[in-house]
ZADO-1210 file (C-alpha; in nm, 4 decimals, padded with zeros to 6 digits):
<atoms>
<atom x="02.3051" y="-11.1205" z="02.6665" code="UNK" pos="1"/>
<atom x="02.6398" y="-11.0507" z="02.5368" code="UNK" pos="2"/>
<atom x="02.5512" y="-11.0754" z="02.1780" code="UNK" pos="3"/>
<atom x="02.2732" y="-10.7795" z="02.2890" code="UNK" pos="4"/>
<atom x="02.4884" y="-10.5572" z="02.4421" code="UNK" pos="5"/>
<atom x="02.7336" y="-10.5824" z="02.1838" code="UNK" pos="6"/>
<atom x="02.4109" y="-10.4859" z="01.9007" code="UNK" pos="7"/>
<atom x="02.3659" y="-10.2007" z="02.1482" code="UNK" pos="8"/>
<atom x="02.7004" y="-10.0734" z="02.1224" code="UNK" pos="9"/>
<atom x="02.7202" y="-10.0901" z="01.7906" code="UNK" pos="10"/>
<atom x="02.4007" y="-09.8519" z="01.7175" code="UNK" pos="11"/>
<atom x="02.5585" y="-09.6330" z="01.9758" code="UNK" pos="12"/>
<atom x="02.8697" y="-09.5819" z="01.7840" code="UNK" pos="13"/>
<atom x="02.6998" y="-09.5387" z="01.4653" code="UNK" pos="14"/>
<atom x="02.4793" y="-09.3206" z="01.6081" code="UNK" pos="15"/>
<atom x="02.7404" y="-09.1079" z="01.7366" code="UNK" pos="16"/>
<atom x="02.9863" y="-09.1367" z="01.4277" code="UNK" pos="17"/>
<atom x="02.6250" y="-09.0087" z="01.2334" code="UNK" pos="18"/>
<atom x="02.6719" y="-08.7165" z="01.4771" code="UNK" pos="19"/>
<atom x="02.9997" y="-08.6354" z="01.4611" code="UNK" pos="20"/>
<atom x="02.9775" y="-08.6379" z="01.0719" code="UNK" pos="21"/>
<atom x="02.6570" y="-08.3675" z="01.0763" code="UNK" pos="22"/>
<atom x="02.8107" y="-08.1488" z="01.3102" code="UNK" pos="23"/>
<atom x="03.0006" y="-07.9461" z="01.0981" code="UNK" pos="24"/>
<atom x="02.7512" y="-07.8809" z="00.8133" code="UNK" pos="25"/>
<atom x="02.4740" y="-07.7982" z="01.1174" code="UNK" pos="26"/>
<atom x="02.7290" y="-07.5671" z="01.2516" code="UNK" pos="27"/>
<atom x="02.7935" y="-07.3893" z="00.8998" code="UNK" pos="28"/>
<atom x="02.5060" y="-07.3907" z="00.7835" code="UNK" pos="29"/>
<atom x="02.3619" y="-07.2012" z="01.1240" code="UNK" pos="30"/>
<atom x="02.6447" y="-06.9524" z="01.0994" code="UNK" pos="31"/>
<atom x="02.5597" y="-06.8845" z="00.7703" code="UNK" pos="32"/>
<atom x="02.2261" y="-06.7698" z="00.8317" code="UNK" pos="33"/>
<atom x="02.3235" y="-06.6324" z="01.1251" code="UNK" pos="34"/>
<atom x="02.5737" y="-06.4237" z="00.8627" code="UNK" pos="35"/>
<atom x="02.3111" y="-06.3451" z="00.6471" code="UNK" pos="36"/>
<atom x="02.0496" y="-06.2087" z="00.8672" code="UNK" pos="37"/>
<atom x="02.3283" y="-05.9801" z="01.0176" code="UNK" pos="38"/>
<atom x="02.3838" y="-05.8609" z="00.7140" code="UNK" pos="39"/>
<atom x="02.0220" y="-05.7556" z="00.6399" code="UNK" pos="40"/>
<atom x="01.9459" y="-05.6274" z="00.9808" code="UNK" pos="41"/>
<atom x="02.2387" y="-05.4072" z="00.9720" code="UNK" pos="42"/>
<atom x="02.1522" y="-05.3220" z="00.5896" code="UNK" pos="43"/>
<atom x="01.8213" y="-05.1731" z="00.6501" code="UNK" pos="44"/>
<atom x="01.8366" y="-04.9965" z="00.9814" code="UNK" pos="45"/>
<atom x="02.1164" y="-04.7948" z="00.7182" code="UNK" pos="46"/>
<atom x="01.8818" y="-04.7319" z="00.4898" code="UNK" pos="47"/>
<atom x="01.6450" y="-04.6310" z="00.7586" code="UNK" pos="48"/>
<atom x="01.8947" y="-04.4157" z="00.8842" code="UNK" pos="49"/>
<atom x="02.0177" y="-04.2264" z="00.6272" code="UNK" pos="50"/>
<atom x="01.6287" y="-04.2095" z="00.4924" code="UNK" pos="51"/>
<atom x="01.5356" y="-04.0489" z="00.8088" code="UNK" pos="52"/>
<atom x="01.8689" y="-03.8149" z="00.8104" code="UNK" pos="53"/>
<atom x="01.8023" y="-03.6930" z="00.4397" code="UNK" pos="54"/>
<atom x="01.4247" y="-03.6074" z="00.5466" code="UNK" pos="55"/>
<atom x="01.5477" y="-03.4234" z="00.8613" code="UNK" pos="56"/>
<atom x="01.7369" y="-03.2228" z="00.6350" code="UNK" pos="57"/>
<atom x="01.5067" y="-03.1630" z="00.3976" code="UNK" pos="58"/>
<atom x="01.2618" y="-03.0500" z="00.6668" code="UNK" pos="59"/>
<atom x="01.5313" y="-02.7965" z="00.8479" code="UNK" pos="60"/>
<atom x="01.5595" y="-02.6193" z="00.4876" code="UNK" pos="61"/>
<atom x="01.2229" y="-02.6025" z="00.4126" code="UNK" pos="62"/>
<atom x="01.1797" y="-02.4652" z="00.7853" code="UNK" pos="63"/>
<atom x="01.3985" y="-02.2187" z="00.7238" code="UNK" pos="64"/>
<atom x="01.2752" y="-02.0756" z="00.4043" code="UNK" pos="65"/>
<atom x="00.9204" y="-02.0913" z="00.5778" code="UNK" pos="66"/>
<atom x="01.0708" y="-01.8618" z="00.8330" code="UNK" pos="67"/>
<atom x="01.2551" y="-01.6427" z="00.6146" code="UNK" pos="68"/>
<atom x="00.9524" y="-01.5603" z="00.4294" code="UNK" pos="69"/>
<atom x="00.7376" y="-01.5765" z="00.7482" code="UNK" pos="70"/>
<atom x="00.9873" y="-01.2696" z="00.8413" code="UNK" pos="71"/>
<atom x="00.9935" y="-01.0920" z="00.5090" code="UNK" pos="72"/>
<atom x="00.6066" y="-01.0808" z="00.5546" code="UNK" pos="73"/>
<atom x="00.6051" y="-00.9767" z="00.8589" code="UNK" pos="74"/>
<atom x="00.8366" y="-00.6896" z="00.8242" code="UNK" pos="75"/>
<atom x="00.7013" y="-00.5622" z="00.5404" code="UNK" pos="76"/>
<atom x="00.4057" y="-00.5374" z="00.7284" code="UNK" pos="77"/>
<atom x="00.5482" y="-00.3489" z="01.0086" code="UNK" pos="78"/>
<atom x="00.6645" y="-00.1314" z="00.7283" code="UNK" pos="79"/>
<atom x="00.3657" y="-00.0602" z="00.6150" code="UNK" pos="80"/>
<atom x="00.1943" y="00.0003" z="00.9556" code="UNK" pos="81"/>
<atom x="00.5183" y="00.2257" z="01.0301" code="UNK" pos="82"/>
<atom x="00.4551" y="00.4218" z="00.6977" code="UNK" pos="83"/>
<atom x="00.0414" y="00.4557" z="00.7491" code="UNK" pos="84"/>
<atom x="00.1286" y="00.5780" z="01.1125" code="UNK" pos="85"/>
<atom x="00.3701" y="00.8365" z="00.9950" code="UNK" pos="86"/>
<atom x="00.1059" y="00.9960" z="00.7587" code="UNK" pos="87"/>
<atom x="-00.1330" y="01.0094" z="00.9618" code="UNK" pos="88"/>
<atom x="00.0485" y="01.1578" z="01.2108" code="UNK" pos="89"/>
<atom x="00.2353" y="01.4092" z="00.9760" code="UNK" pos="90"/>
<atom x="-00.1415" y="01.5050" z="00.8686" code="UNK" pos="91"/>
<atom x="-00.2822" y="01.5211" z="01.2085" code="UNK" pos="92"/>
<atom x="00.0271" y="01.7810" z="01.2742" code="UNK" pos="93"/>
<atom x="-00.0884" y="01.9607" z="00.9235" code="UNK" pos="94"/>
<atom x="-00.4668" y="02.0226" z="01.0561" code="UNK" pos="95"/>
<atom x="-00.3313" y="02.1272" z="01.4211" code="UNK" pos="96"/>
<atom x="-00.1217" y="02.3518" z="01.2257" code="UNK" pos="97"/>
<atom x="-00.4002" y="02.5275" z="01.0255" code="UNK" pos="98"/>
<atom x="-00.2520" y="02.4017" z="00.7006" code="UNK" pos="99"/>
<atom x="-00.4275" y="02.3140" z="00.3862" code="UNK" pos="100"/>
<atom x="-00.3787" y="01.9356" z="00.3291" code="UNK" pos="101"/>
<atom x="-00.3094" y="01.7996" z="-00.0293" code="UNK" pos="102"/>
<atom x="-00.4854" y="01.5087" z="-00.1395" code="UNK" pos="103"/>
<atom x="-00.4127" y="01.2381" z="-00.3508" code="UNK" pos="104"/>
<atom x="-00.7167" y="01.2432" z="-00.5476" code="UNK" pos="105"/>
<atom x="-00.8301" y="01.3954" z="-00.8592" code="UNK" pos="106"/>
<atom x="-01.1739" y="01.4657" z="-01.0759" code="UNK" pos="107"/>
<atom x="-01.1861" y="01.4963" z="-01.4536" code="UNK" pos="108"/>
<atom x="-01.5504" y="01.6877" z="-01.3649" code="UNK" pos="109"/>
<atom x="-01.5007" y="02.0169" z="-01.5752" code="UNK" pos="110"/>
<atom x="-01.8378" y="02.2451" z="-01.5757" code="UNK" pos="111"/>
<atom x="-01.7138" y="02.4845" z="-01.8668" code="UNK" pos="112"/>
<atom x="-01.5630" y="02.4241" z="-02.1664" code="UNK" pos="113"/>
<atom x="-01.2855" y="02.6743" z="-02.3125" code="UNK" pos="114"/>
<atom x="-01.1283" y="02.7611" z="-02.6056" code="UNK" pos="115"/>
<atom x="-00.7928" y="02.6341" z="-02.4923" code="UNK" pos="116"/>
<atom x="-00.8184" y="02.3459" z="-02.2360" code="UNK" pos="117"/>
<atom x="-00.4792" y="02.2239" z="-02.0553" code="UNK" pos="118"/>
<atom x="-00.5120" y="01.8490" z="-02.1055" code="UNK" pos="119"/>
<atom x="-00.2626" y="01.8020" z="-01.8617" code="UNK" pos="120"/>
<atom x="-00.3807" y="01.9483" z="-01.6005" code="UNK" pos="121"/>
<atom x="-00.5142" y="01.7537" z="-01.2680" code="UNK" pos="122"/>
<atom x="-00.7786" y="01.9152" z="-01.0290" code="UNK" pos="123"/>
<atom x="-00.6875" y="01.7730" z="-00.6590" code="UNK" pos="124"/>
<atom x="-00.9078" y="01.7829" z="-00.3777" code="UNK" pos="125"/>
<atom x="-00.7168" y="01.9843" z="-00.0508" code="UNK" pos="126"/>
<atom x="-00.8570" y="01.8930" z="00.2961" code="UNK" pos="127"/>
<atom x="-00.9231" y="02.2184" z="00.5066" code="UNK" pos="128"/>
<atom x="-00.9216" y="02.2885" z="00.8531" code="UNK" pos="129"/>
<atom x="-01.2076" y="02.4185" z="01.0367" code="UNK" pos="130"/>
<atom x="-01.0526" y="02.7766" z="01.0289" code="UNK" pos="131"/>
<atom x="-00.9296" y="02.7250" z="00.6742" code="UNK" pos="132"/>
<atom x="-01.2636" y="02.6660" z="00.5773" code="UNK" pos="133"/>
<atom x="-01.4644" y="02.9146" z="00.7586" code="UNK" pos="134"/>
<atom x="-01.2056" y="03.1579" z="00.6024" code="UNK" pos="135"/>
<atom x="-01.2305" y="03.0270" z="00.2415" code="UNK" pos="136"/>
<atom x="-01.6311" y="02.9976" z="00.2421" code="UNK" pos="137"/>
<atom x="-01.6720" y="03.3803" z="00.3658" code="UNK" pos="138"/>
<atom x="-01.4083" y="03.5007" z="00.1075" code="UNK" pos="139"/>
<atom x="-01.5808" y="03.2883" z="-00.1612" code="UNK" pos="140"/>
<atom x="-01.8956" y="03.4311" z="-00.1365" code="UNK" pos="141"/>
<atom x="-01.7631" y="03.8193" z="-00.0669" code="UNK" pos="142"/>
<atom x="-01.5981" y="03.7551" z="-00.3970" code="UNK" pos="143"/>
<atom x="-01.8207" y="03.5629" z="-00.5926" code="UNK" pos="144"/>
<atom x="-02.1431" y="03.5138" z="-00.4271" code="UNK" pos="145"/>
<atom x="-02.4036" y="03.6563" z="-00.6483" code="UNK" pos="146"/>
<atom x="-02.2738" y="03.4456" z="-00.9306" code="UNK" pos="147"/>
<atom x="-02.4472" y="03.1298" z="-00.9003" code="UNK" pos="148"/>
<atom x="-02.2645" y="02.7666" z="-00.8433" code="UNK" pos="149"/>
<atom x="-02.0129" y="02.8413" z="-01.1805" code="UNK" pos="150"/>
<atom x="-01.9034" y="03.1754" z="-01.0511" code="UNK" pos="151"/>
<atom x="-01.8652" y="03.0519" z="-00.7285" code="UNK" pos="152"/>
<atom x="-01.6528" y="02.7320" z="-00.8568" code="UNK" pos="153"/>
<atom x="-01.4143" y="02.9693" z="-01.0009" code="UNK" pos="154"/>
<atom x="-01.3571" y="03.1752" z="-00.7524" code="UNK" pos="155"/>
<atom x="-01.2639" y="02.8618" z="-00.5484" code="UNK" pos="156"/>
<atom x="-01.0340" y="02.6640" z="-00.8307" code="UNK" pos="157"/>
<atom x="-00.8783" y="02.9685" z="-00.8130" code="UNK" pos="158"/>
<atom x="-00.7621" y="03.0303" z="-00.4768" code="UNK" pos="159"/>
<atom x="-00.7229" y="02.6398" z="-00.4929" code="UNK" pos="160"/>
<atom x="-00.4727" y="02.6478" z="-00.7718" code="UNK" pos="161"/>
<atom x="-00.3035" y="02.9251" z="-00.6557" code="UNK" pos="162"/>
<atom x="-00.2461" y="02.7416" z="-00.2855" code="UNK" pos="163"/>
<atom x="-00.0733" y="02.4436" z="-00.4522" code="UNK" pos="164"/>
<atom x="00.1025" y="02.6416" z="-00.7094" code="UNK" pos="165"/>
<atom x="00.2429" y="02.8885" z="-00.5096" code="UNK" pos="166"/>
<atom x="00.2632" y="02.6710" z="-00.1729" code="UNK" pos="167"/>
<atom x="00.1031" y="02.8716" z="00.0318" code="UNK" pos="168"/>
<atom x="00.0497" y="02.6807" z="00.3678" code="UNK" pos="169"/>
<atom x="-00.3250" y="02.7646" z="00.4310" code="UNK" pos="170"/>
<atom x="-00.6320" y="02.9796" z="00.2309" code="UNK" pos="171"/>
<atom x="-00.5758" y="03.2339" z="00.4894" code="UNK" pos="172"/>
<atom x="-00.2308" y="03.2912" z="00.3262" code="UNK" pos="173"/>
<atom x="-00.3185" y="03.3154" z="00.0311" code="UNK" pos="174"/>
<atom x="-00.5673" y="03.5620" z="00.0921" code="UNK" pos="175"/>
<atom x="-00.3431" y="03.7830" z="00.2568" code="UNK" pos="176"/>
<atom x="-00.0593" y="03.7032" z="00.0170" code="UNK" pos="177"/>
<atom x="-00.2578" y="03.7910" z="-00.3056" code="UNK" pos="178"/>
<atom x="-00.4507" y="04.1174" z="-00.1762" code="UNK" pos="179"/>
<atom x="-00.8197" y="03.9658" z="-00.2031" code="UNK" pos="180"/>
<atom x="-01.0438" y="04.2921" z="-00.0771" code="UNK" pos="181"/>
<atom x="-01.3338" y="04.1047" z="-00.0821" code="UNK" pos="182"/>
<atom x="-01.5271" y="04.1875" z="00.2738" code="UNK" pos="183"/>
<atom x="-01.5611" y="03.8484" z="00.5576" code="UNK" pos="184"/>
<atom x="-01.8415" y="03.9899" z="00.6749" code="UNK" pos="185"/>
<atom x="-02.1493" y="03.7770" z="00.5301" code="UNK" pos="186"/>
<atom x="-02.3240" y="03.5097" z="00.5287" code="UNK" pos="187"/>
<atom x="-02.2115" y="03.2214" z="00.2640" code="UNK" pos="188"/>
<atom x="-02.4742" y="03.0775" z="00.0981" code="UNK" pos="189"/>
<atom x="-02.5848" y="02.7322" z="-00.0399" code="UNK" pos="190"/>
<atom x="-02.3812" y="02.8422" z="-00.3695" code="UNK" pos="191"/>
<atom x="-02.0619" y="02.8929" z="-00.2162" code="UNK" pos="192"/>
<atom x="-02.0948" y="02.6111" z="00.0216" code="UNK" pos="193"/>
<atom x="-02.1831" y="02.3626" z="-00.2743" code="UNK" pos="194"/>
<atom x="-01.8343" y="02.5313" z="-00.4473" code="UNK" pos="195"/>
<atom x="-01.6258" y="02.4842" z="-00.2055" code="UNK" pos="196"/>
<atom x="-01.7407" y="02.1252" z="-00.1235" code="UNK" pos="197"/>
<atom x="-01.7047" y="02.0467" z="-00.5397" code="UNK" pos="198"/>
<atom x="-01.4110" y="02.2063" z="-00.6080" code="UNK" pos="199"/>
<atom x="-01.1600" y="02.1478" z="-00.2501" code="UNK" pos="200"/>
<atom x="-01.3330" y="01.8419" z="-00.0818" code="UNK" pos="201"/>
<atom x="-01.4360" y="01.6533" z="-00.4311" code="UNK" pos="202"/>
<atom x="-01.1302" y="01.7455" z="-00.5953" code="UNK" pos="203"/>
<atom x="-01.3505" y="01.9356" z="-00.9336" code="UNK" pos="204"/>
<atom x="-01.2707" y="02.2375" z="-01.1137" code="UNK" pos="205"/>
<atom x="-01.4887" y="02.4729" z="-01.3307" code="UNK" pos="206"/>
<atom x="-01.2512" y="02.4292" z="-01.5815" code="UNK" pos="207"/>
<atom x="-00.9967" y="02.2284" z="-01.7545" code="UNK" pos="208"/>
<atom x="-00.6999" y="02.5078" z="-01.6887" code="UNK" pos="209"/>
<atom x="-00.4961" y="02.6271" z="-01.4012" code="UNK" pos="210"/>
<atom x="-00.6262" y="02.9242" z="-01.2853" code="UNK" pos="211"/>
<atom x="-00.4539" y="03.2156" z="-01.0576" code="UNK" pos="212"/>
<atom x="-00.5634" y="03.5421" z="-01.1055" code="UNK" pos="213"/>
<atom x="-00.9276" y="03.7431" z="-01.1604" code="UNK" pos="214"/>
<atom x="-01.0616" y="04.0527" z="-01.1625" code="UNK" pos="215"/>
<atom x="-01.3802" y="04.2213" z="-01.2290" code="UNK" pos="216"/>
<atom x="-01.3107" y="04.4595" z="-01.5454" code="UNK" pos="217"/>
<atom x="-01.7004" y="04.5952" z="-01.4640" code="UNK" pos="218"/>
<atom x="-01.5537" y="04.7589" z="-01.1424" code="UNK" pos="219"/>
<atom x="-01.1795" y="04.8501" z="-01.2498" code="UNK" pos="220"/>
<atom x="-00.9036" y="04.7968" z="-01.5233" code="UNK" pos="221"/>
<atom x="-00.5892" y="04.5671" z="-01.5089" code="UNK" pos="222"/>
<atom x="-00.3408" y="04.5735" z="-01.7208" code="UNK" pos="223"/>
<atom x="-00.1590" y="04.3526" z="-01.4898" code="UNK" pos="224"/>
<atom x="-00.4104" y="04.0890" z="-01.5368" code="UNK" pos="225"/>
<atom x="-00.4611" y="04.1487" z="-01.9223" code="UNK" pos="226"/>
<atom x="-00.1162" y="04.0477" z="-01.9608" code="UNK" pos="227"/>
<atom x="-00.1449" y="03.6990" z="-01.8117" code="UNK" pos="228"/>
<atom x="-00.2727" y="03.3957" z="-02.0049" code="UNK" pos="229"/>
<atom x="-00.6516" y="03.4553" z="-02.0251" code="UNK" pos="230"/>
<atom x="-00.8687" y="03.1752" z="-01.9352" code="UNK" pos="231"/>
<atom x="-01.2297" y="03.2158" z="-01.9640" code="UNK" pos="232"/>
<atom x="-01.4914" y="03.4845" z="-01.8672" code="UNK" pos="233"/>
<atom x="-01.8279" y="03.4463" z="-01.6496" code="UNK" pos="234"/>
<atom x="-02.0159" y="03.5962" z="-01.4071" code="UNK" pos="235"/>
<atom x="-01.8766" y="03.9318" z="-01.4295" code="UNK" pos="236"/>
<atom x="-01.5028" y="03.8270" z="-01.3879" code="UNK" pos="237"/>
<atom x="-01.2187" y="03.7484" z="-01.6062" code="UNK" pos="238"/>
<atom x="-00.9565" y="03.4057" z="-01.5088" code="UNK" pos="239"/>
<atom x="-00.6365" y="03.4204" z="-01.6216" code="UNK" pos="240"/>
<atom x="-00.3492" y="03.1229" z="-01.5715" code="UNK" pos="241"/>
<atom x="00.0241" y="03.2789" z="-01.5169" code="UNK" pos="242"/>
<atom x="00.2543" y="03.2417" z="-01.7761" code="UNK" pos="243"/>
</atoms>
């Protein structure tokens, strides 16, 4: 019995000197990994973090340039709508007026050719106003209305040219401005009406020249008119360009 119990003892105390002995490496070897996986866990949420942080960035610039040019964009659209609104109210104001409207549109459509064409010159159309136009057709066709399409296209290009030239404000003007005798009192016909529609709403010209002035040296003499830069004849009247 005592020989047992002493056996027993023994194991015990070489069990627990076994112990004792491991402890130390178990508990180093634990804090180590402990150490280790600390290290790594706090390693990568960094990475994460500063990942994450340089992406956030990234995204505010790109965010803002987005919305920068999302602005540009959008103001040079307002712009535009601004400018659009501006001529079309400045040419609603010209028509309430009574004022011939300039166009920006021009024809290289020339019905007669001349001895001395002005390459440089540019036939515009010119938008009327109802009065304008009811003034222009009858003074067209007391001027020129027995003269066929041609006669009635210069006629036209020439109170045309002389409008922009001269800046009158309306066909009335220049009418009244340049003496035309021709009576209002008739009845335009298809002629004149084809003219007028060629030369002011299409922007043609009879001819490749600026005209200004006419007469009709069948019904009177002009040495006025003789002494400007002749033009072309037809239809019973003489065009002449200023110098």
């Amino acid at each position: 019995m005592i020989k047992a119990f002493k056996r027993s003892t023994a194991i015990l105390t070489l069990a627990l000197v076994i112990a004792i002995a491991i402890t130390p490496c178990l508990v180093c070897f634990l804090a180590n990994n402990n150490v280790q996986a600390a290290e790594e866990s706090d390693s990568r949420p960094e990475g994460s973090i500063q990942l994450v942080t340089k992406t956030y960035k990234e995204d505010q610039i790109l965010s803002a340039k987005q919305d920068d040019e999302s602005f540009s964009r959008a103001q040079a659209f307002d712009l535009a709508i601004k400018a659009t609104a501006k001529a079309v109210t400045e040419l609603e104001e010209q028509k309430e007026s009574g004022e011939a409207v300039l166009c920006a549109t021009e024809s290289k459509d020339f019905l007669l050719q001349i001895d001395n064409p002005d390459t440089s010159y540019v036939s515009y159309s010119v938008e009327l106003s109802d009065y304008d136009r009811d003034v222009l057709e009858h003074l067209v066709m007391g001027e020129a209305g027995g003269q066929g399409f041609i006669g009635c296209a210069l006629v036209a290009q020439a109170i045309k040219d002389t409008l922009i030239t001269d800046g009158y404000p309306s066909v009335d003007a220049v009418r009244v401005g340049n003496g035309y005798s021709a009576s209002l009192d008739n009845v335009p016909n298809q002629d004149v009406l084809d003219a007028i529609e060629f030369v002011f709403d299409n922007g043609g010209a009879a001819v490749q020249h600026r005209v200004i002035y006419f007469y009709a040296p069948n019904v009177c003499e002009s040495a006025f008119h003789e002494s400007q830069n002749y033009v072309v004849t037809h239809g019973g009247h003489k065009f002449f360009d200023r110098w």
